[in-house]
PDB file of N, CA, C and O in Angstrom:
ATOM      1  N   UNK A   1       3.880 -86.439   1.349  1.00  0.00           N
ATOM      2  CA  UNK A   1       5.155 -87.133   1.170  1.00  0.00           C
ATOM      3  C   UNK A   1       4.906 -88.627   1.352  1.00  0.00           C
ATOM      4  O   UNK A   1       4.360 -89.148   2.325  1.00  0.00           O
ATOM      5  N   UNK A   2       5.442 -89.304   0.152  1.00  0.00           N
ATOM      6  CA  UNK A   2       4.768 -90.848   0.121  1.00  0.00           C
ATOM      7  C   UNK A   2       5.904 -91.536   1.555  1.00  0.00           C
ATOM      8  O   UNK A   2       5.428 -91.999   2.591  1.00  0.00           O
ATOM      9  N   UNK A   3       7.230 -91.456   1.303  1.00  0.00           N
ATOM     10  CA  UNK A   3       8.434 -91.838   1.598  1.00  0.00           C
ATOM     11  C   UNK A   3       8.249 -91.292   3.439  1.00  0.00           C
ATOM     12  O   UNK A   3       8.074 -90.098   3.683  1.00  0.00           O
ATOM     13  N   UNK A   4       8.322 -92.359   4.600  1.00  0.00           N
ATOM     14  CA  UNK A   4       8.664 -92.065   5.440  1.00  0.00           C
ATOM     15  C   UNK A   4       9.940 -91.399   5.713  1.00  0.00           C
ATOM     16  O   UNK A   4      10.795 -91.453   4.828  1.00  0.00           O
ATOM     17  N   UNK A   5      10.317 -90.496   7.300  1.00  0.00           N
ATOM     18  CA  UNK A   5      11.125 -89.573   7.304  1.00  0.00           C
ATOM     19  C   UNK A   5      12.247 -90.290   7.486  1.00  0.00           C
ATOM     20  O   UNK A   5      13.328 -89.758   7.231  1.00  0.00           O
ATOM     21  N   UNK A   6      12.180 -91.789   8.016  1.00  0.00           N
ATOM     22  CA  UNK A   6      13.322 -92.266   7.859  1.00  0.00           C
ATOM     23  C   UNK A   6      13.760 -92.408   6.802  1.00  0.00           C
ATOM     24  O   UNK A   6      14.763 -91.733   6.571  1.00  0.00           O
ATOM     25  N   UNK A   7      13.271 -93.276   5.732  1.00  0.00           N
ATOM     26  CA  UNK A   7      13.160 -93.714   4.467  1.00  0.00           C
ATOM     27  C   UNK A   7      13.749 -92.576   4.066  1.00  0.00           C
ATOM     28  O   UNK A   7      14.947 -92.570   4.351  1.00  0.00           O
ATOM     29  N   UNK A   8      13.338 -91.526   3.467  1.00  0.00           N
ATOM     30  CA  UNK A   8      13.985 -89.949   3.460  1.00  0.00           C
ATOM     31  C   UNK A   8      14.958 -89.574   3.252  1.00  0.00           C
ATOM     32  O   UNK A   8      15.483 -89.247   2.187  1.00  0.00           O
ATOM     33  N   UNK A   9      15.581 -89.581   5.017  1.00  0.00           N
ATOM     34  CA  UNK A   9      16.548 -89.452   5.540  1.00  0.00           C
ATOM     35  C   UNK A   9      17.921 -90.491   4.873  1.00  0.00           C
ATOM     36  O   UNK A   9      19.010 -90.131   4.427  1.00  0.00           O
ATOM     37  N   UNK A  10      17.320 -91.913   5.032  1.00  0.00           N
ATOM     38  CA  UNK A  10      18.232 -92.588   4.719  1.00  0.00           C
ATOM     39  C   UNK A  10      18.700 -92.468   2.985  1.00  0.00           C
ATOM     40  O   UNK A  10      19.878 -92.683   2.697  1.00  0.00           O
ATOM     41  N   UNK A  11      17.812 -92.156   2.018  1.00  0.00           N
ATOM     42  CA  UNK A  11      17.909 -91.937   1.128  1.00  0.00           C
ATOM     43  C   UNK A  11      19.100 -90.428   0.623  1.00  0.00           C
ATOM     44  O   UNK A  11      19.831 -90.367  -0.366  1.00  0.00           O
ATOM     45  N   UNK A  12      18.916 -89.477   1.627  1.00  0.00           N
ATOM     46  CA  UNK A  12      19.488 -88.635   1.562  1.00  0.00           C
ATOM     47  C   UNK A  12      21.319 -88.724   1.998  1.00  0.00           C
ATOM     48  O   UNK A  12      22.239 -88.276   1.314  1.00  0.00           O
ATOM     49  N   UNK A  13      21.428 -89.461   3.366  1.00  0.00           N
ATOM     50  CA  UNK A  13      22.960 -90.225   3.862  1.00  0.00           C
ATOM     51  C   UNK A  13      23.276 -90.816   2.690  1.00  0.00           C
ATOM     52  O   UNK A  13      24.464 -90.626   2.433  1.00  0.00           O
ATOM     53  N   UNK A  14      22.504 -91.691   1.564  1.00  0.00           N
ATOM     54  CA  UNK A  14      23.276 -92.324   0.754  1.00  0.00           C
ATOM     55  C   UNK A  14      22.948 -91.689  -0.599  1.00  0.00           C
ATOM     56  O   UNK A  14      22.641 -92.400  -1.556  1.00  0.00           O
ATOM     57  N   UNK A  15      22.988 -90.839  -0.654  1.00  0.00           N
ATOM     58  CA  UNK A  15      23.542 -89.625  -2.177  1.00  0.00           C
ATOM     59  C   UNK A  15      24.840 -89.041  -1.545  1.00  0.00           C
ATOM     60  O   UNK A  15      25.968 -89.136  -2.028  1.00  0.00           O
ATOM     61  N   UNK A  16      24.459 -88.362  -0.274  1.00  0.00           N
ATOM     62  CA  UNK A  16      25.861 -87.812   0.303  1.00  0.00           C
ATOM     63  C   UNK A  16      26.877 -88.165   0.185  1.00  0.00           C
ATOM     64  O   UNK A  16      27.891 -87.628  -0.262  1.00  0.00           O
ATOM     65  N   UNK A  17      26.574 -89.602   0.791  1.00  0.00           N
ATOM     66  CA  UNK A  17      27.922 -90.113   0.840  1.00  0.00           C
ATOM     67  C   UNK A  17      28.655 -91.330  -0.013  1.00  0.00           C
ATOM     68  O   UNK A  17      29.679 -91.959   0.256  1.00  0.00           O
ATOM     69  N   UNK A  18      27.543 -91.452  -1.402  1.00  0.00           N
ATOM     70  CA  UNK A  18      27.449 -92.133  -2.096  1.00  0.00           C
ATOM     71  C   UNK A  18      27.580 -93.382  -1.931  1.00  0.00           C
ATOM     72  O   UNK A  18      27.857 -94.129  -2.870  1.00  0.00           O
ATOM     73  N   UNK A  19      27.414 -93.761  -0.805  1.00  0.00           N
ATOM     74  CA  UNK A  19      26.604 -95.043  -0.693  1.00  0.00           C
ATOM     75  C   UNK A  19      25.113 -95.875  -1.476  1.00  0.00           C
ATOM     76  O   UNK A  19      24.120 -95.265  -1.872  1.00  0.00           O
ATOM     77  N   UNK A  20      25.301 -97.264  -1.538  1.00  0.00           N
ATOM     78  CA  UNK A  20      24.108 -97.983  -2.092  1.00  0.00           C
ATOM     79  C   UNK A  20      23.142 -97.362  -0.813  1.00  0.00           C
ATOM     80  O   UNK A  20      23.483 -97.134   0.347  1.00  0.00           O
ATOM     81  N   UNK A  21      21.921 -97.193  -1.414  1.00  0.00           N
ATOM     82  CA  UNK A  21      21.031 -97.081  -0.416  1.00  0.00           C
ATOM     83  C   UNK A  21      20.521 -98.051   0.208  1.00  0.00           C
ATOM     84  O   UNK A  21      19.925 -97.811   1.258  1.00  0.00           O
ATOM     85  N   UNK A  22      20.644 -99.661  -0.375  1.00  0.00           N
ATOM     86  CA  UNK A  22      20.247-100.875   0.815  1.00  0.00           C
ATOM     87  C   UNK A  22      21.845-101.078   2.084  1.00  0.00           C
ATOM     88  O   UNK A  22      21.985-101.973   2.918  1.00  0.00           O
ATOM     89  N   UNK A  23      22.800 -99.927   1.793  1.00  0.00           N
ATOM     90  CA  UNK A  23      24.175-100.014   2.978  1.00  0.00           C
ATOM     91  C   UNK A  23      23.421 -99.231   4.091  1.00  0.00           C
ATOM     92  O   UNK A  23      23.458 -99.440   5.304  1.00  0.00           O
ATOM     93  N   UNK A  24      22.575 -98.072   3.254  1.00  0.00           N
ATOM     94  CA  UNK A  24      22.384 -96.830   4.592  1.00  0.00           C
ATOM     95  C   UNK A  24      21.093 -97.814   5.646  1.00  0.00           C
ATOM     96  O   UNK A  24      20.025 -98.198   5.168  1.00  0.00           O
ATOM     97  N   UNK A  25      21.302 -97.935   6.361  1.00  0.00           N
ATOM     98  CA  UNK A  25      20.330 -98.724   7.654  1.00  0.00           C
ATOM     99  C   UNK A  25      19.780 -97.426   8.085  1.00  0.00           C
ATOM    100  O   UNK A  25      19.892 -96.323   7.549  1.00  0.00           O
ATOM    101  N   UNK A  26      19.005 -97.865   9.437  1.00  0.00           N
ATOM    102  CA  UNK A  26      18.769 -96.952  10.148  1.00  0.00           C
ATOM    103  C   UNK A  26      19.644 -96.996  10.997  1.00  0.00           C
ATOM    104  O   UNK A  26      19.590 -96.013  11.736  1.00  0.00           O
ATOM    105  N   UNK A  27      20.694 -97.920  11.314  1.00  0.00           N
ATOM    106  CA  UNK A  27      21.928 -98.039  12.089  1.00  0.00           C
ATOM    107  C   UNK A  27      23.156 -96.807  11.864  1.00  0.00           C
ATOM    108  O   UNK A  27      24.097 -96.359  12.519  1.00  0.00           O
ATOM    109  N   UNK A  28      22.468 -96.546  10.400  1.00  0.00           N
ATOM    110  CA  UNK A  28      23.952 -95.437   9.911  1.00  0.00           C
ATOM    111  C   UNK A  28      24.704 -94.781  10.520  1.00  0.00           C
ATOM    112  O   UNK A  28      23.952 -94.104  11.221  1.00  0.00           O
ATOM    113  N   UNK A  29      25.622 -94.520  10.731  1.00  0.00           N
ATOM    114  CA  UNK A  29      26.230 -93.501  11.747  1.00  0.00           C
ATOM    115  C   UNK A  29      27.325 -92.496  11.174  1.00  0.00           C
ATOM    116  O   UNK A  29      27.986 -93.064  10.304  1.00  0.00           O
ATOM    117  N   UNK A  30      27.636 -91.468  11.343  1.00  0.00           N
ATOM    118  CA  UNK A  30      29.272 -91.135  11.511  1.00  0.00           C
ATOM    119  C   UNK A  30      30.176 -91.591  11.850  1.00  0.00           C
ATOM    120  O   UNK A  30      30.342 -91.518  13.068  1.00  0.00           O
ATOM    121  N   UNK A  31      31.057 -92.167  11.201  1.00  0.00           N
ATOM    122  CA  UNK A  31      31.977 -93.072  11.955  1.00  0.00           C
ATOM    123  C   UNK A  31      31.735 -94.226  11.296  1.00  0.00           C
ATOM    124  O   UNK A  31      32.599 -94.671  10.541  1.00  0.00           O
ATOM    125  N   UNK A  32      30.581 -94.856  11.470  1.00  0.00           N
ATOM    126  CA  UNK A  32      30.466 -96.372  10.686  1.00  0.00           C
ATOM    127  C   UNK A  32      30.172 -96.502   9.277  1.00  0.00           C
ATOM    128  O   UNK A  32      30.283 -97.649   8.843  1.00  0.00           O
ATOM    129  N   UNK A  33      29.854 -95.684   8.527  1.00  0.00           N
ATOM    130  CA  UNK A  33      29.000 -95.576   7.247  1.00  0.00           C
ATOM    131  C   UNK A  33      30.412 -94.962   6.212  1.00  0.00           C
ATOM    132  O   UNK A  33      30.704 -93.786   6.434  1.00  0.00           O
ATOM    133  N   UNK A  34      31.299 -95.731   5.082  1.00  0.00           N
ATOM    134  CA  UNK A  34      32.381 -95.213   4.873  1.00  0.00           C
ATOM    135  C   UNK A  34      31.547 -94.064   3.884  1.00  0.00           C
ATOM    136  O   UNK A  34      30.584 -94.261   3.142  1.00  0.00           O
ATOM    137  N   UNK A  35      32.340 -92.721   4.184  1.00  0.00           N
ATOM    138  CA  UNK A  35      31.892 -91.469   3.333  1.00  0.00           C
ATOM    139  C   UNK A  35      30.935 -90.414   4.563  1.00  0.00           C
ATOM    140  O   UNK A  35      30.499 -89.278   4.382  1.00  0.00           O
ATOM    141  N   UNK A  36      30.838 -91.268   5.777  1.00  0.00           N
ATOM    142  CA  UNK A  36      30.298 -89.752   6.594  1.00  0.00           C
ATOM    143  C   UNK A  36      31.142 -89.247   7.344  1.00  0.00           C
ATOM    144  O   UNK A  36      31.208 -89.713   8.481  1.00  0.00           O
ATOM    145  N   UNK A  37      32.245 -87.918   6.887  1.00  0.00           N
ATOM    146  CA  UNK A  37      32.581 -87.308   7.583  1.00  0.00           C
ATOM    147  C   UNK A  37      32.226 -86.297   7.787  1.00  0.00           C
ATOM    148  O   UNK A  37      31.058 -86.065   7.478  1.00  0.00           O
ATOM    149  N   UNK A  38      33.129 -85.078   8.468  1.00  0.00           N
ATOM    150  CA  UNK A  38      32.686 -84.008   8.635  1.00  0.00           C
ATOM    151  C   UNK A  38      32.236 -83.469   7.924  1.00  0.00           C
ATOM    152  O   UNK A  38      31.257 -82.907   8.414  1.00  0.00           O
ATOM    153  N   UNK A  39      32.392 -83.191   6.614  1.00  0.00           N
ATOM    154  CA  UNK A  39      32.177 -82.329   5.292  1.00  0.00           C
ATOM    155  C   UNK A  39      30.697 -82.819   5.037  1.00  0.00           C
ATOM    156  O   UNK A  39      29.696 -82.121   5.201  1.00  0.00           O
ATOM    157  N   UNK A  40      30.720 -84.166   4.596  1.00  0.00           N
ATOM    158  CA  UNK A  40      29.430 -85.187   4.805  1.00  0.00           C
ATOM    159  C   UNK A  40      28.489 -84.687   5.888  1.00  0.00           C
ATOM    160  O   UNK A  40      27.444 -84.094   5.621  1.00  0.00           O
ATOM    161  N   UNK A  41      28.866 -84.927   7.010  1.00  0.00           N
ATOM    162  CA  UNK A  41      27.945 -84.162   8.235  1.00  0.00           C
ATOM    163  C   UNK A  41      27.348 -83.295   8.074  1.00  0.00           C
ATOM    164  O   UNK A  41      26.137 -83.403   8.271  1.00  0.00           O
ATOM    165  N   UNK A  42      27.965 -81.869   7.589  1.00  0.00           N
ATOM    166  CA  UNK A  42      27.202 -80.755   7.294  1.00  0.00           C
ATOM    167  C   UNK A  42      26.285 -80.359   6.070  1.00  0.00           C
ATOM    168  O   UNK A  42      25.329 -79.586   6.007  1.00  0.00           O
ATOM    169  N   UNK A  43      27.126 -81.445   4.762  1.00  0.00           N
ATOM    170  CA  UNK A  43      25.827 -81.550   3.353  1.00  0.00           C
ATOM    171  C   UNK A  43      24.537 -82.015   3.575  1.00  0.00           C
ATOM    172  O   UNK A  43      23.512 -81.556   3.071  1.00  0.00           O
ATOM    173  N   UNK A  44      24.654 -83.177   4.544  1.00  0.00           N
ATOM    174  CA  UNK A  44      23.531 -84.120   5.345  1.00  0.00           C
ATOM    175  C   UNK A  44      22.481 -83.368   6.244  1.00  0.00           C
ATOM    176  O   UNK A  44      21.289 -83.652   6.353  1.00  0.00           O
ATOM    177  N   UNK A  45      23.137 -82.392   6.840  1.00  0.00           N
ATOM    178  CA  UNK A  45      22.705 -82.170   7.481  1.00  0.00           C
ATOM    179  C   UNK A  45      21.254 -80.638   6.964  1.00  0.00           C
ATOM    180  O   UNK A  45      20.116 -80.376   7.353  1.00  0.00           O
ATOM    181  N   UNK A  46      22.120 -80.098   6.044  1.00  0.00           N
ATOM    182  CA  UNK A  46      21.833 -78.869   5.029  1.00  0.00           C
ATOM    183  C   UNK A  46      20.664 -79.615   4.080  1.00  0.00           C
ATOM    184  O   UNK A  46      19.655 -79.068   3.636  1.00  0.00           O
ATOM    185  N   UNK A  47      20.969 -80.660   3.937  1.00  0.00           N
ATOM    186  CA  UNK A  47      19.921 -81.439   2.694  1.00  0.00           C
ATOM    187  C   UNK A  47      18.738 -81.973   3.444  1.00  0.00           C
ATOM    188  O   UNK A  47      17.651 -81.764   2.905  1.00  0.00           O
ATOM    189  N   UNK A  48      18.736 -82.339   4.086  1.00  0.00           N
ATOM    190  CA  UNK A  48      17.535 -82.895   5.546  1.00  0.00           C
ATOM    191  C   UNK A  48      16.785 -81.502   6.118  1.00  0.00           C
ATOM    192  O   UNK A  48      15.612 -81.518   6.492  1.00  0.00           O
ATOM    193  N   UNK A  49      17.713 -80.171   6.136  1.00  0.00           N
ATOM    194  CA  UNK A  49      16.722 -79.056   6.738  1.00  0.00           C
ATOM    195  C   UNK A  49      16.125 -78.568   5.329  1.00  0.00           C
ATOM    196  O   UNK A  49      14.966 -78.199   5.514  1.00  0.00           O
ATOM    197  N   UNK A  50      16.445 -78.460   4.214  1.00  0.00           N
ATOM    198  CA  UNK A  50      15.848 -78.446   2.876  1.00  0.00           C
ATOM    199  C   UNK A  50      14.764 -79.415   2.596  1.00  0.00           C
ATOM    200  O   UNK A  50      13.654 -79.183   2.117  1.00  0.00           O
ATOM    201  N   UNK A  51      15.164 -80.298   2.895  1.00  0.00           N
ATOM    202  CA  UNK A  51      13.800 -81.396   2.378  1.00  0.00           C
ATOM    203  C   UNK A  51      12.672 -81.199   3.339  1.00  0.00           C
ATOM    204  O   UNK A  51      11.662 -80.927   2.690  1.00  0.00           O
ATOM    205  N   UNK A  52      12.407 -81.228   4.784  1.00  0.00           N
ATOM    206  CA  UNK A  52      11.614 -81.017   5.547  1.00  0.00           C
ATOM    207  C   UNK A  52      11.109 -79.345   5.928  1.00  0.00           C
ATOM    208  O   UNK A  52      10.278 -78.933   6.737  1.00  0.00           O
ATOM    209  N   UNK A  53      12.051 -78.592   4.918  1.00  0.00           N
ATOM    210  CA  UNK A  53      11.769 -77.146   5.144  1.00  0.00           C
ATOM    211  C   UNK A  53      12.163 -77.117   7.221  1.00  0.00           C
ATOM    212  O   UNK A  53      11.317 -76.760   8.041  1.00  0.00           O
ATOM    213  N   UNK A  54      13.144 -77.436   7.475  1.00  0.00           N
ATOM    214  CA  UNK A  54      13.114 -76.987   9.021  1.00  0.00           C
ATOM    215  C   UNK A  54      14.492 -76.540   9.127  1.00  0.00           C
ATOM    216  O   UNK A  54      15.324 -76.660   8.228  1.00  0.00           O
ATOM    217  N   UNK A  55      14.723 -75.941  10.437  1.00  0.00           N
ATOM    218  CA  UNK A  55      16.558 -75.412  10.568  1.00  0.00           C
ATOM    219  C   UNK A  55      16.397 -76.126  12.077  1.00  0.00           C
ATOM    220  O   UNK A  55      15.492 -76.162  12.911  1.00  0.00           O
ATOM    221  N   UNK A  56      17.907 -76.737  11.977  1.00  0.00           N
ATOM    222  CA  UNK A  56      18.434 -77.294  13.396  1.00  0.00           C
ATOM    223  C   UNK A  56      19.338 -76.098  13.660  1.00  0.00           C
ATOM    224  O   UNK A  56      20.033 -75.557  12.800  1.00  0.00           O
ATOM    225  N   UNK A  57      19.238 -75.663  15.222  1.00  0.00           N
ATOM    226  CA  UNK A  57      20.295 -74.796  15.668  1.00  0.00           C
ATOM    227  C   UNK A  57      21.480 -75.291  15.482  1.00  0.00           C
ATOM    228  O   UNK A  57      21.635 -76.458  15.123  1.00  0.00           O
ATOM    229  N   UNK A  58      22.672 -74.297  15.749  1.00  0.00           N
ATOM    230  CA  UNK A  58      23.661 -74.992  15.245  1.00  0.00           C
ATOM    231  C   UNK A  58      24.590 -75.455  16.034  1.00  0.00           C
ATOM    232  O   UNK A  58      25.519 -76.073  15.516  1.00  0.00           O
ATOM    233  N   UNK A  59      24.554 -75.261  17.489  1.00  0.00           N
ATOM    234  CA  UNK A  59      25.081 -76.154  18.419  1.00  0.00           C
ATOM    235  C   UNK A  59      24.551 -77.674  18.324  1.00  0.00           C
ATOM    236  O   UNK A  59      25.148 -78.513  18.999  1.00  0.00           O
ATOM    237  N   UNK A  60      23.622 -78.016  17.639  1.00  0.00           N
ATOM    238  CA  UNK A  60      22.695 -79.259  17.464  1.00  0.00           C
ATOM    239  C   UNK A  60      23.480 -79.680  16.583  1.00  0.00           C
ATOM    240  O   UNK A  60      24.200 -80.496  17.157  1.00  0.00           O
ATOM    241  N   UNK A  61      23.892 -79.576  15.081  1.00  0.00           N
ATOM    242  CA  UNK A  61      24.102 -80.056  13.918  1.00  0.00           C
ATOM    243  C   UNK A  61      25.208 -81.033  14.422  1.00  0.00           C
ATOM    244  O   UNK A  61      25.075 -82.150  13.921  1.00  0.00           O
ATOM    245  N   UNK A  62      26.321 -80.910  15.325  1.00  0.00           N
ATOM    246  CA  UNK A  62      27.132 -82.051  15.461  1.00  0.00           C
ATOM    247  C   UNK A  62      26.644 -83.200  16.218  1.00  0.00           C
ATOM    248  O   UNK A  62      27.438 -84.113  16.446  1.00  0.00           O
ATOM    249  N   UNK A  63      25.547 -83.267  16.601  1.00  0.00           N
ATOM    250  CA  UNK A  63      24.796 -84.310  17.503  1.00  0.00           C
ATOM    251  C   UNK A  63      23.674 -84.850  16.722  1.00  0.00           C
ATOM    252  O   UNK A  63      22.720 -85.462  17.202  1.00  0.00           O
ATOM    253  N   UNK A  64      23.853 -84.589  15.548  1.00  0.00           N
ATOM    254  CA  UNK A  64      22.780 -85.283  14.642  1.00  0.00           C
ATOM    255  C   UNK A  64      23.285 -86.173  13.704  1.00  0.00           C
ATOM    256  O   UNK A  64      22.831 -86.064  12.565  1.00  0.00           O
ATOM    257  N   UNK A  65      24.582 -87.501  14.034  1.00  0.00           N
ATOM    258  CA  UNK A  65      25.520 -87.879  13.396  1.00  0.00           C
ATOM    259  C   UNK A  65      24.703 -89.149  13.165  1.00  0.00           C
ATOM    260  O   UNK A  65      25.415 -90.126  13.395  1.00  0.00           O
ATOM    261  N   UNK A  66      23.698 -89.426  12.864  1.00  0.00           N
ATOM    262  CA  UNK A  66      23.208 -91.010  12.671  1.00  0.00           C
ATOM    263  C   UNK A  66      21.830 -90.632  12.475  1.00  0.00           C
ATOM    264  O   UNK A  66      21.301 -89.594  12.873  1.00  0.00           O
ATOM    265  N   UNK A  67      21.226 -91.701  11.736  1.00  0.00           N
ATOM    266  CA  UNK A  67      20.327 -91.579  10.761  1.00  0.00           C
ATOM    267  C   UNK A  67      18.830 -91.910  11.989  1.00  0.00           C
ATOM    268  O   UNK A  67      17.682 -91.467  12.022  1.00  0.00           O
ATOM    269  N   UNK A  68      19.390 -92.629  12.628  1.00  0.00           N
ATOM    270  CA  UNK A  68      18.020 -92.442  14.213  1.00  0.00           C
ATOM    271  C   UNK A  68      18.051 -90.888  14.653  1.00  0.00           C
ATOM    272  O   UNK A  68      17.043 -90.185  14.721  1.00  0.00           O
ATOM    273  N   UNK A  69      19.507 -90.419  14.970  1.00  0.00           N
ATOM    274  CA  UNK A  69      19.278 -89.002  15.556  1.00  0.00           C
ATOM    275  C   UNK A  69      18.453 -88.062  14.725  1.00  0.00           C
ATOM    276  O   UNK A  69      17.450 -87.408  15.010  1.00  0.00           O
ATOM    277  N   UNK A  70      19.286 -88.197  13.401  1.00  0.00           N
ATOM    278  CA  UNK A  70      18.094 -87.495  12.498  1.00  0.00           C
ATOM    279  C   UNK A  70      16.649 -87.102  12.522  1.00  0.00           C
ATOM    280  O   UNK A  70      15.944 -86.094  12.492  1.00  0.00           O
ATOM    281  N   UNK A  71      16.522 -89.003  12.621  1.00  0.00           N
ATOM    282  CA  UNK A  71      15.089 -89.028  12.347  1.00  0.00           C
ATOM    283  C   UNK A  71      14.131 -88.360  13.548  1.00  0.00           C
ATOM    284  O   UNK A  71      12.993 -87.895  13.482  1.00  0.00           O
ATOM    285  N   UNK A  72      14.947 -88.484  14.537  1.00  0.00           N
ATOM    286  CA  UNK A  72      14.459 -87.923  15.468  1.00  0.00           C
ATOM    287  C   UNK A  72      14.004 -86.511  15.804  1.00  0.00           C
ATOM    288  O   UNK A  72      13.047 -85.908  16.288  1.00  0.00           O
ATOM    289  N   UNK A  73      14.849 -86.373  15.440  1.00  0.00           N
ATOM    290  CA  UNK A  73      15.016 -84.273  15.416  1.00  0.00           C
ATOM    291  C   UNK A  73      14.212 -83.980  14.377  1.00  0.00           C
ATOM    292  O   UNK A  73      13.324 -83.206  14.735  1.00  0.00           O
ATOM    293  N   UNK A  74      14.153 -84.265  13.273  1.00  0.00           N
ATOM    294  CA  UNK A  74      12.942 -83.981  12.106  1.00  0.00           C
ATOM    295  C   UNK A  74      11.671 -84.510  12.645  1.00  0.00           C
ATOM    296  O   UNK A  74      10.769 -83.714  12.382  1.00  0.00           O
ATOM    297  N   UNK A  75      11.361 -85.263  13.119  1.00  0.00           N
ATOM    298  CA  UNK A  75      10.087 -85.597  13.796  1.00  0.00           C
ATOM    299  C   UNK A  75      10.044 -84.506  15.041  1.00  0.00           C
ATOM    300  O   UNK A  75       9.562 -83.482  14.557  1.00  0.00           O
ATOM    301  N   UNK A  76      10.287 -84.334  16.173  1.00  0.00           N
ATOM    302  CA  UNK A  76      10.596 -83.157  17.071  1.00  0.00           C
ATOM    303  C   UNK A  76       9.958 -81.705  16.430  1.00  0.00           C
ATOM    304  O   UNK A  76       8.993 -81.001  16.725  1.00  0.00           O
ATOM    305  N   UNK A  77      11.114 -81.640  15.309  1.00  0.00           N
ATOM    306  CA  UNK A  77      10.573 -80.137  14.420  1.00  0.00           C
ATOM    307  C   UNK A  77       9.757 -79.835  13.857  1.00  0.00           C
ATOM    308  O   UNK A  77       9.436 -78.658  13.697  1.00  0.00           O
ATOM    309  N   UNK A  78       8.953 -81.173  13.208  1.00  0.00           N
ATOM    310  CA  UNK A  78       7.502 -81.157  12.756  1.00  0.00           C
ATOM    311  C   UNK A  78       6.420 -80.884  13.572  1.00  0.00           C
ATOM    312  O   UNK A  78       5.439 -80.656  12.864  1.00  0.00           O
ATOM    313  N   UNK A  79       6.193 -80.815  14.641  1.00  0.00           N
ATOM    314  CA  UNK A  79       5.688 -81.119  15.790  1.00  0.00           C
ATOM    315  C   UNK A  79       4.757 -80.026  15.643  1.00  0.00           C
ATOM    316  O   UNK A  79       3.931 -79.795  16.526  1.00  0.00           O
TER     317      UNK A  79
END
C-alpha cells in the first residue's frame, strides 16, 4: 500500500462525507467536519475495516469519531 494509513483514512472521511479531501485534516472529527454524522460514522467506519481487511468491536465503533482515533486503532489492529 503506497498511501499511508492516515492518508487512507483521510481519503476515505472525504468520499463519505463528501468533502474536498485537502478539508479532511488529520484534525477531522465528528462534530467538526460538515457531513460526519451518525450515518457517516458507521459508512466510515465499515469502509476503513474493508480497506485494512480488520473488524473493530462494536462497543469501539462510537469512539472512533476522528481521523487520529482511526488512525490509531488501524495501526493497533495491524499489529
Amino acid at each position: 500500500m503506497s498511501a499511508s494509513v492516515q492518508t487512507r483514512i483521510q481519503e476515505i472521511v472525504a468520499d463519505v462525507t463528501l468533502n474536498p479531501p485537502a478539508r479532511v485534516t488529520a484534525l477531522a472529527a465528528a462534530g467538526k467536519l460538515e457531513g460526519w454524522d451518525s450515518l457517516a460514522q458507521v459508512n466510515i467506519v465499515v469502509a476503513v475495516e474493508a480497506e485494512f481487511d480488520i473488524a473493530f468491536a462494536a462497543d469501539e465503533v462510537h469512539t472512533l469519531n476522528s481521523v487520529a482515533k482511526l488512525t490509531d486503532a488501524v495501526r493497533r489492529a495491524r499489529r
